[in-house]
C-alpha positions as MATLAB code, in Angstrom:
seq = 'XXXXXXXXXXXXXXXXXXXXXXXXXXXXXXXXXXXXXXXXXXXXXXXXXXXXXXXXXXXXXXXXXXXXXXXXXXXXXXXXXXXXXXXXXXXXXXXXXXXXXXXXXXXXXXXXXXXXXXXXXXXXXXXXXXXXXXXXXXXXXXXXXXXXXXXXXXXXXXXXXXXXXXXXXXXXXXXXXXXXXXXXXXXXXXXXXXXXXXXXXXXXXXXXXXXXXXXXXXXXXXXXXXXXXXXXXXXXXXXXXXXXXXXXXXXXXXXXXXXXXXXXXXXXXXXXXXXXXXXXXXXXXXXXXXXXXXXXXXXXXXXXXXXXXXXXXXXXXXXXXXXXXXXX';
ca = [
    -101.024 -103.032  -66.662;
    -102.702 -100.557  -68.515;
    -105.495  -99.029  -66.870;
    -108.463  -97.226  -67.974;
    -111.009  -94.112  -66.083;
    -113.202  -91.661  -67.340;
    -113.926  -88.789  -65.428;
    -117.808  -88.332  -66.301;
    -118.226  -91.485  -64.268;
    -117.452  -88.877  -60.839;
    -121.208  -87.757  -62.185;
    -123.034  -90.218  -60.552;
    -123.306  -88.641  -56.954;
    -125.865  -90.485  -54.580;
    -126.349  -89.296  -51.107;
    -128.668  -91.887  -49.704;
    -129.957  -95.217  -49.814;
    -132.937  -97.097  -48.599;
    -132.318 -100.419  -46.677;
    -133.734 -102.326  -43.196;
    -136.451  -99.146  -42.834;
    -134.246  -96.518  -42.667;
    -132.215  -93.986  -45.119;
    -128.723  -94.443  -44.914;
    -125.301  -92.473  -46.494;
    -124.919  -94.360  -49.781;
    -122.482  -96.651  -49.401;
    -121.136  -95.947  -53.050;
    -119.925  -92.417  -53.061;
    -116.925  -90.298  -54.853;
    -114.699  -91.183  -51.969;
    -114.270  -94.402  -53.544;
    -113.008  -92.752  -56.836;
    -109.828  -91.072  -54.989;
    -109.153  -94.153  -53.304;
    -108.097  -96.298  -56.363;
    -107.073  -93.561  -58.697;
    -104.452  -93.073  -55.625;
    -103.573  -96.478  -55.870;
    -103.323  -97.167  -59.398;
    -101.332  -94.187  -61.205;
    -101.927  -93.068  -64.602;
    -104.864  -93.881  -66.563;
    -106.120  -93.611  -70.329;
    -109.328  -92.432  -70.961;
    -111.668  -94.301  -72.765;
    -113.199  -93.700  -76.876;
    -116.638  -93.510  -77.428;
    -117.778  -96.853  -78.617;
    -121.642  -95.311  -79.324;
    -124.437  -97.505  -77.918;
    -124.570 -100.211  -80.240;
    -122.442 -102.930  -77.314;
    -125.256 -101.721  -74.984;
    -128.085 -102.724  -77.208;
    -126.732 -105.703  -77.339;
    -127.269 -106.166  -73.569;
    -130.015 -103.766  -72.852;
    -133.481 -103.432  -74.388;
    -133.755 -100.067  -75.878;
    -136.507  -99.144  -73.270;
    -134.379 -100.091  -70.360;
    -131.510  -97.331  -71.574;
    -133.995  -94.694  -72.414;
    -135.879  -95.147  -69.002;
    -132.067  -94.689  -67.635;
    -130.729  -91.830  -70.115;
    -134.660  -89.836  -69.071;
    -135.633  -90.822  -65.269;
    -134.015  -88.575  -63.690;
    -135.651  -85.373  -65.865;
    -138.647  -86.879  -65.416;
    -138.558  -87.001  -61.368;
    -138.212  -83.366  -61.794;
    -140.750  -82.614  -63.875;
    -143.292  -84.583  -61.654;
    -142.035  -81.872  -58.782;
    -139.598  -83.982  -57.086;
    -135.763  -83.000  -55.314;
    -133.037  -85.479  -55.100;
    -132.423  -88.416  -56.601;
    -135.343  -90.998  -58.342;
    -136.132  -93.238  -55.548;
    -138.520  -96.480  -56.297;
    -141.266  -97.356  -54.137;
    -143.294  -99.711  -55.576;
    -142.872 -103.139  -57.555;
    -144.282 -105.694  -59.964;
    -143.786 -108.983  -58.514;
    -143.613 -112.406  -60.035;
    -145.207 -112.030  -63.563;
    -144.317 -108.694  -65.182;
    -146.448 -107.879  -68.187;
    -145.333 -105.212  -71.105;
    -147.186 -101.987  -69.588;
    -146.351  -98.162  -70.650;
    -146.254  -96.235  -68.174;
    -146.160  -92.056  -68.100;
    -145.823  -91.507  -64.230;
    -142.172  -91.794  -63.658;
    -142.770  -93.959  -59.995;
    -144.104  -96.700  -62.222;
    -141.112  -96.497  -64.449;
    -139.000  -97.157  -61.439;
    -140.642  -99.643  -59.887;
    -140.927 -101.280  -63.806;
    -136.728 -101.123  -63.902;
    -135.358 -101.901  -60.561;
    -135.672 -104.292  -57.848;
    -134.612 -102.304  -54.873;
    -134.562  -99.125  -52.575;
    -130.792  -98.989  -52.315;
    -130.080  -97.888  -56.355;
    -131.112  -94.661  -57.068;
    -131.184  -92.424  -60.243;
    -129.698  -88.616  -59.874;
    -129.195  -86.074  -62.263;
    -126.130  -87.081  -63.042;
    -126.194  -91.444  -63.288;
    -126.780  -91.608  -67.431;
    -123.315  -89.722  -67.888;
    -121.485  -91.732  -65.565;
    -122.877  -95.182  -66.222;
    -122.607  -94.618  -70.395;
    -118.781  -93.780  -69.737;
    -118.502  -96.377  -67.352;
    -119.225  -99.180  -70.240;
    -117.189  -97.088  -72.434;
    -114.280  -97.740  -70.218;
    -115.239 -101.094  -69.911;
    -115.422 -101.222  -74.053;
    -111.882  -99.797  -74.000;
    -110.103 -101.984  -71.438;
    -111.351 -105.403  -73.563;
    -109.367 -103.766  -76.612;
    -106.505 -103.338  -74.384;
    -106.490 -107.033  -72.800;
    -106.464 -108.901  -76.232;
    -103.968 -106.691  -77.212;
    -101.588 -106.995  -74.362;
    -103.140 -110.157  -72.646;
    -104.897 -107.450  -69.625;
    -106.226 -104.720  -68.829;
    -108.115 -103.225  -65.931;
    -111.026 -100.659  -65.994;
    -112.585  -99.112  -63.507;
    -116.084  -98.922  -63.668;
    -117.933  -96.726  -61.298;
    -120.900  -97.373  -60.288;
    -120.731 -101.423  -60.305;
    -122.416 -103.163  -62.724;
    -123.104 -107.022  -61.691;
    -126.551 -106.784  -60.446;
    -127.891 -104.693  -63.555;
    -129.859 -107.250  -65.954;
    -131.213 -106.789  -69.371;
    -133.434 -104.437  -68.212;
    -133.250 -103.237  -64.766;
    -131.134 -101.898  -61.905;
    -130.177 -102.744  -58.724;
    -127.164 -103.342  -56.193;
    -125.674  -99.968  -56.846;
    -125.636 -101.324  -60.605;
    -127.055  -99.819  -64.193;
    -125.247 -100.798  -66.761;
    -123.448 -104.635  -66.677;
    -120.016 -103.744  -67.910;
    -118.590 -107.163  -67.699;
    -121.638 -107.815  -70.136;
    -121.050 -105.427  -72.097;
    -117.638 -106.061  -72.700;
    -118.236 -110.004  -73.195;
    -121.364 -109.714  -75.917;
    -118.676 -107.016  -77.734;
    -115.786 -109.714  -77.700;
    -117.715 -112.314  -79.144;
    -119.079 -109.684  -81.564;
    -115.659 -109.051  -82.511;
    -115.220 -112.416  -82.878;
    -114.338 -114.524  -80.362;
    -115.533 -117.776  -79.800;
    -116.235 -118.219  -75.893;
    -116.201 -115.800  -73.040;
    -115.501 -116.801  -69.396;
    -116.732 -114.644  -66.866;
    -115.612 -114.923  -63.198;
    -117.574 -112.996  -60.570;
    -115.511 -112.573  -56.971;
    -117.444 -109.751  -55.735;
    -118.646 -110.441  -52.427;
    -122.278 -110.141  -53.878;
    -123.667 -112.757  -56.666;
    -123.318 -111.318  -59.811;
    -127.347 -111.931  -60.205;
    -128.057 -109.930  -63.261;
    -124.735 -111.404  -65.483;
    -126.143 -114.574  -64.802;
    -129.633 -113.528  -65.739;
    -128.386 -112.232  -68.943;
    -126.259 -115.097  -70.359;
    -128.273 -118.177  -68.659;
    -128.214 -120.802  -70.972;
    -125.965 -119.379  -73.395;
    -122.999 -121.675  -74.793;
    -120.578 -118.788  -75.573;
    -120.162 -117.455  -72.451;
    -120.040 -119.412  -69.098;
    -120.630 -118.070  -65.886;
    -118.700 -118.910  -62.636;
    -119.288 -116.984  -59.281;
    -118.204 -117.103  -55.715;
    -120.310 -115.112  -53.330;
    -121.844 -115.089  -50.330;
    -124.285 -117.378  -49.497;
    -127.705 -115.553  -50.504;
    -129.947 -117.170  -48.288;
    -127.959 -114.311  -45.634;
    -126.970 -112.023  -48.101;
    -128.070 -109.829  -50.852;
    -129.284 -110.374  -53.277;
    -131.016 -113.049  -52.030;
    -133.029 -114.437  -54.540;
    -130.553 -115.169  -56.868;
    -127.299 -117.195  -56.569;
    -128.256 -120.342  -55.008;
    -126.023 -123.286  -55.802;
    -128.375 -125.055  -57.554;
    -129.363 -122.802  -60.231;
    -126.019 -123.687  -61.751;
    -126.360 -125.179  -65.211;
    -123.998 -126.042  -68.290;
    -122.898 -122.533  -68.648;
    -123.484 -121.250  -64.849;
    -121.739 -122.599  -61.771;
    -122.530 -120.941  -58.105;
    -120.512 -121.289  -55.624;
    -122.035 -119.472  -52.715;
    -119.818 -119.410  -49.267;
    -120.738 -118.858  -45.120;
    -120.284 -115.484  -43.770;
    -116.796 -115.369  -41.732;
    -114.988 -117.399  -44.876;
    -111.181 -116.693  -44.894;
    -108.384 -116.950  -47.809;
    -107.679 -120.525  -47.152;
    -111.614 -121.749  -47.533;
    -111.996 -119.015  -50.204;
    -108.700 -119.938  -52.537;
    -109.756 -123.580  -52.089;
    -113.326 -122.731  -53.943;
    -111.897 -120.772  -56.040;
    -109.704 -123.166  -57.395;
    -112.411 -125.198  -58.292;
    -114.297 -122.097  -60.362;
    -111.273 -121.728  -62.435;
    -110.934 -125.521  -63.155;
    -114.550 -125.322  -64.089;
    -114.094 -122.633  -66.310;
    -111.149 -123.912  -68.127;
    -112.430 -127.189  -68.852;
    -115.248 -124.985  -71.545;
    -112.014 -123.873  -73.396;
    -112.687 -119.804  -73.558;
    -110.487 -117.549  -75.339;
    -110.889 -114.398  -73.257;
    -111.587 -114.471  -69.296;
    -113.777 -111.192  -67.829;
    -113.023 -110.981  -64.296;
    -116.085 -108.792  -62.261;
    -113.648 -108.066  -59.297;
    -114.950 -106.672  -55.729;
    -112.863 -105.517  -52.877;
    -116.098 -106.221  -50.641;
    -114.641 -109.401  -49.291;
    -112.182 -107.619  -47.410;
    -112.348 -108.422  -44.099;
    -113.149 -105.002  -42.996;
    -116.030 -103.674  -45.485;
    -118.683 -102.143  -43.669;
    -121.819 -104.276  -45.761;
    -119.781 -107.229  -46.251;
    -118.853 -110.774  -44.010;
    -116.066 -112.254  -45.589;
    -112.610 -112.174  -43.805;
    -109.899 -111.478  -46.600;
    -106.683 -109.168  -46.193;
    -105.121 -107.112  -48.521;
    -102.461 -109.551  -49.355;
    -104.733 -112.117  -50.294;
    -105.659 -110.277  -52.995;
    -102.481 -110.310  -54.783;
    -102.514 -114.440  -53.870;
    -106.217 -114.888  -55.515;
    -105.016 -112.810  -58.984;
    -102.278 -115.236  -59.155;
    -104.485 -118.594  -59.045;
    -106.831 -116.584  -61.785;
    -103.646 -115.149  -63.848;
    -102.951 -119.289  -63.890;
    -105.717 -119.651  -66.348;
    -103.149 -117.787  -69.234;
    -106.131 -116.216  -70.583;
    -106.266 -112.619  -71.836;
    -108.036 -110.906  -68.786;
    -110.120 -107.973  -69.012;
    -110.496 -106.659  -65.040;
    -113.714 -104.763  -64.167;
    -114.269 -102.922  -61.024;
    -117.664 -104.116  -59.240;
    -117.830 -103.143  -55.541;
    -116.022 -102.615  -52.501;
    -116.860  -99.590  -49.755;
    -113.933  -99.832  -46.977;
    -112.487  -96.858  -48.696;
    -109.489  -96.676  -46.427;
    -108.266  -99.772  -47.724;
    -109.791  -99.591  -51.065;
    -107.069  -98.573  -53.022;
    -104.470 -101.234  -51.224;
    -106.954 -103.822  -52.111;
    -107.398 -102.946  -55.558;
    -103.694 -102.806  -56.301;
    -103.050 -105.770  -54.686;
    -104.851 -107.489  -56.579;
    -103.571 -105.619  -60.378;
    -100.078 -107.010  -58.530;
    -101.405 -110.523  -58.855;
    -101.175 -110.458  -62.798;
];
């Protein structure tokens, strides 16, 4: 399987999050980088696709608030990265803001997703590498890039969940630019993808399918709920503690779901954070699962783009991820 990396994504270097009162180590840090470039072998870097497929995601104030924030912290006499602290809730109006901590709180939803000097560089390349893969997996039926940081959580315009840029969103609004008819998207990151689903709710070219965990324990919480499935959306959310057997039996049903719409190209957001031994994560998978659950997907016969969303047990990171690249 070809596989695609750019290095400028190793430019997005957080040292610390903000969760349950206290600063921790981020849990998204270069260590995961050498852990799946171990894993996967060589790699092909990715062309510059411009930011036209991001615009088509992404309001044009969202990605300049992105390419500037971090210059900005800076110039208002801050160190270390752009950390939010305060936050419109419910009903956002359309406010300009000049003070850089209103900016923040105006395009993210959490403490745990901050912007360093760095995060533009890396999350551009990131969707470039995304851009790449999808011309790789109609070509050859799949492809696998990986993204770094994740992307799931970011919506049209805002951050959050380690996320900035929604590859797998990317990628789909550039297939159907290119011409396809109907994009699935399946989402098995331990996390629900909350901001793919705010971007294409409602939408009959793309449908939506996600198992998680069930967010009325788990981030993000406010999104993901079973019943804010639709026509194009279906949420499956799962117990902490669920195993292969309960998971591939759920999943089964996502993939019937999804084939029954007919798409032409399948987008798979893939997390290693089930694993049974991720330090943020409740799920109880093994590394051999992994290769078992890209089977049942690879069953679909779909031309499958692969995007990396999360996963933070480094040590077994790389096993996971090939694992499941073994699968197809």
């Amino acid at each position: 399987m070809r596989c695609f990396w750019d290095e400028r994504q190793r430019a997005h270097a957080p040292t610390r999050e903000f969760f349950n009162g206290a600063l921790h180590p981020a849990a998204e840090h270069g260590g995961r980088v050498e852990a799946v470039l171990a894993a996967i072998g060589p790699t092909e870097a990715p062309a510059d696709h411009g930011a036209a497929p991001l615009l088509r995601v992404h309001s044009a104030e969202y990605l300049h608030f992105l390419q500037h924030a971090h210059e900005e912290w800076r110039a208002a006499g801050r160190g270390g990265d752009a950390f939010p602290y305060t936050f419109p809730v419910v009903h956002r109006r359309p406010l300009e803001f000049d003070r850089i901590d209103a900016k923040l709180g105006q395009y993210s939803y959490d403490t745990s997703t901050p912007i360093g000097e760095g995060t533009w560089e890396a999350v551009y390349w990131g969707a470039q590498t995304a851009l790449s893969a999808l011309g790789a997996a109609r070509e050859d039926g799949k492809a696998f890039a990986f993204c770094r940081p994740p992307g799931h959580h970011a919506g049209r315009d805002y951050c959050g969940g380690y996320s900035y840029i929604n590859n797998a969103a990317v990628a789909a609004e550039q297939a159907l630019a290119d011409g396809c008819r109907r994009v699935a998207i399946l989402d098995v990151d331990y996390h629900h993808g909350n901001g793919t689903q705010d971007i294409f709710a409602g939408r009959a070219d793309v449908l939506f399918a996600s198992l998680h965990a069930d967010p009325r324990t788990d981030y993000p919480f406010f999104w993901g709920h079973a019943d804010e499935s639709s026509d194009n959306i279906l949420n499956l959310p799962l117990p902490r503690g669920t195993e292969f057997a309960g998971y591939d039996e759920v999943l089964a049903r996502a993939l019937e779901w999804l084939g029954q719409g007919t798409p032409e190209l399948l987008i798979v957001s893939y997390g290693a954070d089930t694993y049974a031994g991720d330090p943020i994560s409740h799920f109880g998978l093994e590394t051999a699962d992994y290769t078992r659950m890209a089977q049942r997907i690879a069953g679909l016969r779909l031309p499958t783009l692969i995007v990396m969303e999360g996963g933070y047990a480094v040590e077994a990171l790389g096993d996971n991820v090939a694992a499941f690249l073994a699968g197809f």
